[in-house]
PDB file as gemmi writes it, atoms N, CA and C in Angstrom:
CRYST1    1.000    1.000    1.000  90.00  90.00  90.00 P 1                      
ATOM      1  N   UNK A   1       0.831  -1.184   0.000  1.00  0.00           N  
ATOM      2  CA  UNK A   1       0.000   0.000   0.000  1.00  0.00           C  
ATOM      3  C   UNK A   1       0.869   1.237   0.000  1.00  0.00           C  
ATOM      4  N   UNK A   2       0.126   2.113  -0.426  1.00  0.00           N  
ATOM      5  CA  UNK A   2       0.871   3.678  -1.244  1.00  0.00           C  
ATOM      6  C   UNK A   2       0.927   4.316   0.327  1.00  0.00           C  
ATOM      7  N   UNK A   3       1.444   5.111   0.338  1.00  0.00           N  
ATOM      8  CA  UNK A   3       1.185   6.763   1.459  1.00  0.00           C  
ATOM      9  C   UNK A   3      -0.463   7.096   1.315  1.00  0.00           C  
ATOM     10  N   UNK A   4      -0.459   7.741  -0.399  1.00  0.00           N  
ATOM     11  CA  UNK A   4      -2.067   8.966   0.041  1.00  0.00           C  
ATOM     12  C   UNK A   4      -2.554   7.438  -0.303  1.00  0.00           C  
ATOM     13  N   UNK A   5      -2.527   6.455  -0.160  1.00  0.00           N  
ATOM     14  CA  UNK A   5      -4.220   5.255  -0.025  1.00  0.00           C  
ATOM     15  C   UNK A   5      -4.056   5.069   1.469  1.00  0.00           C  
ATOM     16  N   UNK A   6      -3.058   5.336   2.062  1.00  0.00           N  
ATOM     17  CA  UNK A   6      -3.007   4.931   3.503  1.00  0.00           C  
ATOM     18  C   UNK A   6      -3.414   6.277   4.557  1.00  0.00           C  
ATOM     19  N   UNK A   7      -4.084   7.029   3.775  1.00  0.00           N  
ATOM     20  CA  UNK A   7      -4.626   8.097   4.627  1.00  0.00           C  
ATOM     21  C   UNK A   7      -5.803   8.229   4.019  1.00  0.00           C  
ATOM     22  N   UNK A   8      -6.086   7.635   3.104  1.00  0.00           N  
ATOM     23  CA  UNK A   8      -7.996   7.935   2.941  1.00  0.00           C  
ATOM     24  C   UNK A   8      -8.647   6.598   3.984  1.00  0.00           C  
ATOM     25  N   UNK A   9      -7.913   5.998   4.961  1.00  0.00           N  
ATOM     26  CA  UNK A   9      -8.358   5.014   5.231  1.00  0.00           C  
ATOM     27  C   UNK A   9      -8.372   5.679   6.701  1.00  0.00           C  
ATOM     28  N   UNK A  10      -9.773   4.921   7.516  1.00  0.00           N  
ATOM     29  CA  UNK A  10      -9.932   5.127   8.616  1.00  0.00           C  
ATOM     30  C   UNK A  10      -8.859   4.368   9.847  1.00  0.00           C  
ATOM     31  N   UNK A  11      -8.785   5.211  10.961  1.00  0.00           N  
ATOM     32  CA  UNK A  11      -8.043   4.780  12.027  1.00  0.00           C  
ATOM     33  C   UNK A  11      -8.331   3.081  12.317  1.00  0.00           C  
ATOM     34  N   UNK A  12      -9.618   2.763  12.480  1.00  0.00           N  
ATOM     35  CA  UNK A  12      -9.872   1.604  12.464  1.00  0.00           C  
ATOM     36  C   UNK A  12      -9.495   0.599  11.329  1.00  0.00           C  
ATOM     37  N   UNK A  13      -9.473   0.693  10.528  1.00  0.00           N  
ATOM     38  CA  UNK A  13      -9.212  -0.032   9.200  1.00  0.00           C  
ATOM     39  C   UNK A  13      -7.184  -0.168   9.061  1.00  0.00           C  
ATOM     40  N   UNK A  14      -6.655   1.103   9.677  1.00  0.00           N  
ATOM     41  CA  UNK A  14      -5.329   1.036   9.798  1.00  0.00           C  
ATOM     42  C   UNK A  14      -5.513  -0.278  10.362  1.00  0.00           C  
ATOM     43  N   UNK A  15      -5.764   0.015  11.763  1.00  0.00           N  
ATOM     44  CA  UNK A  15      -5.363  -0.804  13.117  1.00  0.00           C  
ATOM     45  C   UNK A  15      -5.313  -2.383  12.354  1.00  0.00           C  
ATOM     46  N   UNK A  16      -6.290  -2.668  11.026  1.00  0.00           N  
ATOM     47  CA  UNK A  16      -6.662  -3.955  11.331  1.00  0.00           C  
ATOM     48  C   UNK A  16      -5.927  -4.530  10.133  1.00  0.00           C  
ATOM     49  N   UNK A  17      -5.135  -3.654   9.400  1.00  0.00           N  
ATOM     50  CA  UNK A  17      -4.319  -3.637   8.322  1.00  0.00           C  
ATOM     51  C   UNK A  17      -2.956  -4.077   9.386  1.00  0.00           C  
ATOM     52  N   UNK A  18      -2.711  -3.260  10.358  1.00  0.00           N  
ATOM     53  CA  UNK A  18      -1.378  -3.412  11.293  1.00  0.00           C  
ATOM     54  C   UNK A  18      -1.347  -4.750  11.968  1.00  0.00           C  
ATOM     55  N   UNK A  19      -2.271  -5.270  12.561  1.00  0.00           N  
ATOM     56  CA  UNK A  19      -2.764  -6.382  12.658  1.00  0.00           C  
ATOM     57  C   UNK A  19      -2.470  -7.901  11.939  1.00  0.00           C  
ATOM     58  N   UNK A  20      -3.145  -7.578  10.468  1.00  0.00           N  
ATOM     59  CA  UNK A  20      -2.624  -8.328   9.943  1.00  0.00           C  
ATOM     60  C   UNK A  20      -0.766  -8.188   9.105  1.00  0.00           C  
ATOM     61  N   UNK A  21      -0.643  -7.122   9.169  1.00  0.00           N  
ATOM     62  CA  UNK A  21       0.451  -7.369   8.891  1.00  0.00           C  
ATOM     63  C   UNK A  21       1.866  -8.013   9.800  1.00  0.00           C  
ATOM     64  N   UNK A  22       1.459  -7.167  11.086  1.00  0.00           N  
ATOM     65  CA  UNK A  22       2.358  -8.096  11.762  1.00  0.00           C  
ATOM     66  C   UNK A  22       2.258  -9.444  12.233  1.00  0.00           C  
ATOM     67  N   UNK A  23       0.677  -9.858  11.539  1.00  0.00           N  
ATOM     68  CA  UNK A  23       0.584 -11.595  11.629  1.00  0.00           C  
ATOM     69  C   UNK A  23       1.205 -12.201  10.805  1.00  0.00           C  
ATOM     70  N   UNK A  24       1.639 -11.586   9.214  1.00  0.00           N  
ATOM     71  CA  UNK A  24       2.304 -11.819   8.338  1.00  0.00           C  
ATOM     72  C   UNK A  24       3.718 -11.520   8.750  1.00  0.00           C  
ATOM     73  N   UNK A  25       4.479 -11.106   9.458  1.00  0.00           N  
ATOM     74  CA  UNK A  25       5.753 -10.715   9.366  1.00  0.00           C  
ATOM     75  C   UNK A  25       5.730 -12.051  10.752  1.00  0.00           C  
ATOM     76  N   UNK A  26       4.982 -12.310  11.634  1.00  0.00           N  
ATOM     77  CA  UNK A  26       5.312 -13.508  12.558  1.00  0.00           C  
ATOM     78  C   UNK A  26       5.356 -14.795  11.885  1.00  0.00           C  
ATOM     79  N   UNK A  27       4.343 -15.106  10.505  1.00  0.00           N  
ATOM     80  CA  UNK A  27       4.459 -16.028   9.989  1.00  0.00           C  
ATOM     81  C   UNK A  27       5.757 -16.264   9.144  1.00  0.00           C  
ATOM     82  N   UNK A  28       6.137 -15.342   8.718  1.00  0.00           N  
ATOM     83  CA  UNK A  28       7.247 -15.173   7.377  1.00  0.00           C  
ATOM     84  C   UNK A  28       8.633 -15.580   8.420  1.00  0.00           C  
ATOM     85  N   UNK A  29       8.335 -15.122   9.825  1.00  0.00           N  
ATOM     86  CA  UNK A  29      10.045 -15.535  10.844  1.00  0.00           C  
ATOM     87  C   UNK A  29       9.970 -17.044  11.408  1.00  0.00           C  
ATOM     88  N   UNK A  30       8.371 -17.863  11.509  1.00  0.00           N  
ATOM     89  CA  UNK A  30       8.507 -19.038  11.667  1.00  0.00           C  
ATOM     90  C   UNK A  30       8.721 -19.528  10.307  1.00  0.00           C  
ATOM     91  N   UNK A  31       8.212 -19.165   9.075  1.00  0.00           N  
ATOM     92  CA  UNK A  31       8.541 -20.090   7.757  1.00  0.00           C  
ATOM     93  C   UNK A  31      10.396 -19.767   7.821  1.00  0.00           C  
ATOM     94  N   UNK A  32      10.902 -18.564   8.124  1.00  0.00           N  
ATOM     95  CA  UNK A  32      12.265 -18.510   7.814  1.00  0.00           C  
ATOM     96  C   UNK A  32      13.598 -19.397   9.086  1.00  0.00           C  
ATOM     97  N   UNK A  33      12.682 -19.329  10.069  1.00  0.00           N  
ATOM     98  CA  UNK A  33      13.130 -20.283  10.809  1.00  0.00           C  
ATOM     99  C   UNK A  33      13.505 -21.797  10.420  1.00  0.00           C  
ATOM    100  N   UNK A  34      12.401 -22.223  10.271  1.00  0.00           N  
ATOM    101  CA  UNK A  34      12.140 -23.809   9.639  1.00  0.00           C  
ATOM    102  C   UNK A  34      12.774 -24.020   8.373  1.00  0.00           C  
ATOM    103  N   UNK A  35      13.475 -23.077   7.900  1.00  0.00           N  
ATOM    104  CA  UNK A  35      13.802 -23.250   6.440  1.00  0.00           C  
ATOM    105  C   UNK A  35      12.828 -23.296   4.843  1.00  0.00           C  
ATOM    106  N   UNK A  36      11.875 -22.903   5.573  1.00  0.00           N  
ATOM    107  CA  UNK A  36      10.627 -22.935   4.319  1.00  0.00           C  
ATOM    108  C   UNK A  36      10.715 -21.716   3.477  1.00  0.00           C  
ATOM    109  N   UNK A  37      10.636 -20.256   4.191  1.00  0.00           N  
ATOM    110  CA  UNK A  37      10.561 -19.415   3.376  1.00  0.00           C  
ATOM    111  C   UNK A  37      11.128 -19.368   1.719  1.00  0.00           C  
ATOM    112  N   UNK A  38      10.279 -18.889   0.945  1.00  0.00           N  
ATOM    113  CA  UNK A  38      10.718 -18.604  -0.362  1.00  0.00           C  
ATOM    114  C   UNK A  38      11.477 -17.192  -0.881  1.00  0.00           C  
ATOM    115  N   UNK A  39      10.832 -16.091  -0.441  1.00  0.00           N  
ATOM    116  CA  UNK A  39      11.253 -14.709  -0.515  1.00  0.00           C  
ATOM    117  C   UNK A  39      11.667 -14.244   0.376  1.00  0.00           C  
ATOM    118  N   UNK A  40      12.929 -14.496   1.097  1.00  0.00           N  
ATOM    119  CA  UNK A  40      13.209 -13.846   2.178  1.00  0.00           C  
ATOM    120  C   UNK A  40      13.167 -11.774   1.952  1.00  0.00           C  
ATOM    121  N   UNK A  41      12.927 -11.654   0.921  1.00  0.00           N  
ATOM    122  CA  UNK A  41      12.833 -10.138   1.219  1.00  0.00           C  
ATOM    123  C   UNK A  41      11.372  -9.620   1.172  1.00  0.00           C  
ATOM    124  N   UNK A  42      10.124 -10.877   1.060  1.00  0.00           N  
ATOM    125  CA  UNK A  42       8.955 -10.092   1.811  1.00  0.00           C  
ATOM    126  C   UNK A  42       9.126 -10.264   3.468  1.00  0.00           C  
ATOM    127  N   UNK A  43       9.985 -10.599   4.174  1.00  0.00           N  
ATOM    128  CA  UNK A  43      10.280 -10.357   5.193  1.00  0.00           C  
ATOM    129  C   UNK A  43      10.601  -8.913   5.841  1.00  0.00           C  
ATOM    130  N   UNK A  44      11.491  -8.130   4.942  1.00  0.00           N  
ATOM    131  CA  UNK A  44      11.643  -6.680   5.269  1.00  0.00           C  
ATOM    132  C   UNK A  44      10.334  -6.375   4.495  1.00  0.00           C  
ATOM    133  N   UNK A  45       9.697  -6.157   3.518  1.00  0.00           N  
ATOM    134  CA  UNK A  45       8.728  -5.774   2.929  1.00  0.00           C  
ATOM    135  C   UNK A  45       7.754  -5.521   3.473  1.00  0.00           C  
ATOM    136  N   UNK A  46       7.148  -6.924   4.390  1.00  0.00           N  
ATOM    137  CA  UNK A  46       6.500  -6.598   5.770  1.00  0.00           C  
ATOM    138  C   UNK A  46       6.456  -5.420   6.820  1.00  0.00           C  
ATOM    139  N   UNK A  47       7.861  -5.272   7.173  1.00  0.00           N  
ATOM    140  CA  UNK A  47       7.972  -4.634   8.290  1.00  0.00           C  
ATOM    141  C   UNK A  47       8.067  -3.172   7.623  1.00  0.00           C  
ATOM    142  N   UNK A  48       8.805  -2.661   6.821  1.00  0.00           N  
ATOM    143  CA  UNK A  48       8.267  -1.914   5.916  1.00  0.00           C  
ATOM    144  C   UNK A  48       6.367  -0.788   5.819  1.00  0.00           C  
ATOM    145  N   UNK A  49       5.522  -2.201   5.411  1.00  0.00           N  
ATOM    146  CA  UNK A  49       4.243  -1.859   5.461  1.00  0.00           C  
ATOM    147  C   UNK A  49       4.205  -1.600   6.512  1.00  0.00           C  
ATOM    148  N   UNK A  50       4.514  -2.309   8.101  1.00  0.00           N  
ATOM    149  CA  UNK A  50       4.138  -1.964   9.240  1.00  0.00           C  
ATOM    150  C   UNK A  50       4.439  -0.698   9.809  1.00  0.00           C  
ATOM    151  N   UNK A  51       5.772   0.178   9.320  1.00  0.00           N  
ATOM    152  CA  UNK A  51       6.388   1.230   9.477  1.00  0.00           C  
ATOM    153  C   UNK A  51       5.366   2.061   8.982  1.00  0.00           C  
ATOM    154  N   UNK A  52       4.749   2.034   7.743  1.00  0.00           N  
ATOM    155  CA  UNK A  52       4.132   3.061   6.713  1.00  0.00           C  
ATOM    156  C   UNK A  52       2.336   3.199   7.532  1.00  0.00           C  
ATOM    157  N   UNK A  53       2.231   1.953   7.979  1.00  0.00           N  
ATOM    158  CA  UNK A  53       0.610   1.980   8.615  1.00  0.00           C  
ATOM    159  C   UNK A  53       1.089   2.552   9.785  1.00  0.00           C  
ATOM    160  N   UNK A  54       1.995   2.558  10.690  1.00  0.00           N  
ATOM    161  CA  UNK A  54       2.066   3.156  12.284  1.00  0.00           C  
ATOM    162  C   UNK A  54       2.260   4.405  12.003  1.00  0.00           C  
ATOM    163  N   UNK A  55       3.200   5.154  10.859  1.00  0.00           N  
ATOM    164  CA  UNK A  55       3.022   6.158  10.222  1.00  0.00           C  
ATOM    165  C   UNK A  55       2.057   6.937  10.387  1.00  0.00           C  
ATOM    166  N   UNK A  56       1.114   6.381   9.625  1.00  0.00           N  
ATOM    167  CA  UNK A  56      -0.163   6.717   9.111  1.00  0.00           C  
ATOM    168  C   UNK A  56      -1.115   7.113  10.344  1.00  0.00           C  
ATOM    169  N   UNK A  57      -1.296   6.211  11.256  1.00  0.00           N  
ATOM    170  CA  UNK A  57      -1.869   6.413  12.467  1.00  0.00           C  
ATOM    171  C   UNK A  57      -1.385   7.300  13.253  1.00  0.00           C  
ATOM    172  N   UNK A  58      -0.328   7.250  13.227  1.00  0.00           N  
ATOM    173  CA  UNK A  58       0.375   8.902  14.260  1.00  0.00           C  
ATOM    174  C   UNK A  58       0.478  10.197  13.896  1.00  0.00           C  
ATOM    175  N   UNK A  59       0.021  10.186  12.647  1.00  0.00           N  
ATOM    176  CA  UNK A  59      -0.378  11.276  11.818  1.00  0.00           C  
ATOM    177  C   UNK A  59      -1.380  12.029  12.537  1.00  0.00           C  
ATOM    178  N   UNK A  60      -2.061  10.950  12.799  1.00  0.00           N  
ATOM    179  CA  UNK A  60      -3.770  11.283  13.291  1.00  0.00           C  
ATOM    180  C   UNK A  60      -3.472  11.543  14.559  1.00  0.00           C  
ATOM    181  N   UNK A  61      -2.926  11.231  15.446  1.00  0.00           N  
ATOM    182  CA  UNK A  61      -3.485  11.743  16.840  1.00  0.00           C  
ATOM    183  C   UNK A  61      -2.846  13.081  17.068  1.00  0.00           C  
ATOM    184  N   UNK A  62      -3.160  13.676  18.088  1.00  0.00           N  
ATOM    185  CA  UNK A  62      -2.365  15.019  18.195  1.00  0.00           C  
ATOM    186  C   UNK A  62      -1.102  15.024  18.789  1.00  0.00           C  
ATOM    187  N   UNK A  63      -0.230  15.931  19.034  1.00  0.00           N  
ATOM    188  CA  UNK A  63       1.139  15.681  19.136  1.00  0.00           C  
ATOM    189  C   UNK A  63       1.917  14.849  19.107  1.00  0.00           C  
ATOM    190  N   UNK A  64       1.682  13.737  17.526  1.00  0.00           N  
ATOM    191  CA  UNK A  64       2.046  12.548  17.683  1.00  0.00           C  
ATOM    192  C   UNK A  64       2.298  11.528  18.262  1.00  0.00           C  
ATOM    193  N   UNK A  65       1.392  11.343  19.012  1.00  0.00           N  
ATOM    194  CA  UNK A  65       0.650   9.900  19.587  1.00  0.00           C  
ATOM    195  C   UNK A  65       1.259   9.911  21.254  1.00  0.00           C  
ATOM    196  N   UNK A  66       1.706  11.434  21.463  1.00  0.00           N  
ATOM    197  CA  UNK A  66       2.490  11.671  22.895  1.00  0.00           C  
ATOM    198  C   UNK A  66       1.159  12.005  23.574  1.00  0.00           C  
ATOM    199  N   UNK A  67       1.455  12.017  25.078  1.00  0.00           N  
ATOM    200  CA  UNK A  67       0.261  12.440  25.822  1.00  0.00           C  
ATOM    201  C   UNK A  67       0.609  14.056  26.424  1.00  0.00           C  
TER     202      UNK A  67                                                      
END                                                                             
């Protein structure tokens, strides 16, 4: 996912995008564990997206997600 598609999207819809992605980046370190993985570079790719969605969400709160 782009930057501006990751801001027409609601806070909730982030969260559940972040969600699954870091279910995907837990699966991709047990397949790379076991020796299964195929693409070891959707491994960074993952974490990547996860950077760009937490991004996205701290955008939104006010003084960036500080209290």
């Amino acid at each position: 996912m782009s930057g501006p598609s990751l801001r027409d999207l609601t806070p909730a819809e982030l969260q559940k995008q972040l969600q699954e992605a870091r279910q995907e980046v837990f699966s991709l370190r047990l397949q790379r564990a076991s020796g299964k993985l195929q693409n070891p570079a959707r491994v960074a790719a993952a974490r990547r997206t996860i950077a760009r969605l937490l991004t996205a969400l701290r955008e939104r709160t006010p003084a960036g997600g500080r209290a």
